[in-house]
N, C-alpha and C positions, 0 to 999 in steps of 0.2 A: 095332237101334239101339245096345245095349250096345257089340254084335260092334266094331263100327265105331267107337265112338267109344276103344275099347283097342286097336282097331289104330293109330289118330291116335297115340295116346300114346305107340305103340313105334316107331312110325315119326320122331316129332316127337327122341323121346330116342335114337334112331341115329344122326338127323342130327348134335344136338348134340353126342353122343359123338366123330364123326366130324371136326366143322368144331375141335373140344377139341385134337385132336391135331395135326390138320393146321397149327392155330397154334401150338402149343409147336416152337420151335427147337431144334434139338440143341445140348448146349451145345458151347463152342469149342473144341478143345485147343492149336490155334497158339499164341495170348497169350493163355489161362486161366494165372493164378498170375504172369502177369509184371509188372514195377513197371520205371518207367524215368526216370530224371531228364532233365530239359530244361530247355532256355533258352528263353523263349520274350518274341521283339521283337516290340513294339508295332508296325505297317503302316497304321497310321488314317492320314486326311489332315489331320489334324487339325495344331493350328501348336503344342498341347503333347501332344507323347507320351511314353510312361510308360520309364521304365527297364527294360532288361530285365532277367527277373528269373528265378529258380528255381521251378519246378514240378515234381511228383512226378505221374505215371499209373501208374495200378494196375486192371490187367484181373484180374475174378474174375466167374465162374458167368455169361458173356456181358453182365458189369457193368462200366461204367468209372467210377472215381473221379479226384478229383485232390485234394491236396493245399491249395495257394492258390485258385484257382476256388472251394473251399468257404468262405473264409470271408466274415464280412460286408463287409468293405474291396474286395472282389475278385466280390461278386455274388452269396454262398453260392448256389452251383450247389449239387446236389445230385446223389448217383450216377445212370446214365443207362446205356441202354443200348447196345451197339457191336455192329458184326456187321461180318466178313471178307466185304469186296464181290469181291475178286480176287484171286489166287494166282500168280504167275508166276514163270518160273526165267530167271532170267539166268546164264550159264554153267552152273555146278553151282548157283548159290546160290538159294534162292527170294528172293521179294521179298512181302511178304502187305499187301494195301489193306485199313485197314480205315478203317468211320464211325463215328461215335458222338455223340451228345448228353445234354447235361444240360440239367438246367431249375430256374430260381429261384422260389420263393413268388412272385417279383412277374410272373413271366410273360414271363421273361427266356428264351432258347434259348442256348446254348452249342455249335455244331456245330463237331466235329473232323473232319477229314479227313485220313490219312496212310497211311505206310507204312513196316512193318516190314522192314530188309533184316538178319538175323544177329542183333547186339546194337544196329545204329541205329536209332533212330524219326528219323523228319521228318514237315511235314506246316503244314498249317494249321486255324487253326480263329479263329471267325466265330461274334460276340457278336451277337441280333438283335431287336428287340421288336418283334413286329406287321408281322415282312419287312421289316424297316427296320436296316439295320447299324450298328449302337454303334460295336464294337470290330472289328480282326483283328490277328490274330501269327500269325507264322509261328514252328515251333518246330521244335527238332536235338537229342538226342540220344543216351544211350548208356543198355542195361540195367543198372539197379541191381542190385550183387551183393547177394546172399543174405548 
């Protein structure tokens, strides 16, 4: 009975060993460490939309942050995770997809969607509570230098 119940145990913590690994992501190297300024316009249907305005994103350790998104006037998002959905080369140049979301104390989702071509980002992203859409903008533009 012992025999068997310390085999459960090592079997039980292989698994968990095993499923450990298979969910940690390797992290990114594409846009780890890249920060990029944007414009990013208001798209609601809304009869008042917001000016557009400046925002900073900043990829680190499969992290995204932003700048404005964080604070309270804007929804304080808070950092989220992104991940490279697609890779593609147009001519010589790659072009990398990635997603990403943030989430607010109040239960807010932030979902970015875009694409890295060289130093331009584009892309959209889609404010949402409860799969119900708040906000969207679409945003453009260029790597912050160092």
């Amino acid at each position: 009975m012992r025999v068997v119940r310390v085999f459960s145990v090592v079997v039980l913590m292989s698994i968990l060993a095993v499923s450990a690994q298979a969910q940690k992501r390797p992290k990114d190297k594409l846009l780890d460490r890249a920060k990029f300024v944007v414009t990013m316009s208001d798209q609601s249907d809304k009869k008042k939309t917001q000016e557009p305005f400046e925002e900073e994103l900043s990829f680190r350790n499969n992290r995204m942050s932003t700048r404005q998104m964080r604070t309270p006037d804007r929804g304080s998002f808070q950092m989220g995770d992104y991940a490279i959905s697609k890779v593609e080369k147009i001519m010589d140049d790659a072009v990398y997809h990635f997603q990403a979301i943030n989430r607010s104390p109040k239960g807010i989702s932030l979902k970015w969607e875009g694409k890295v071509m060289g130093s331009r980002i584009e892309g959209k992203a889609t404010v949402s509570k409860k799969g119900k859409i708040k906000e969207e903008y679409i945003f453009s533009g260029e790597k912050k230098e160092k």
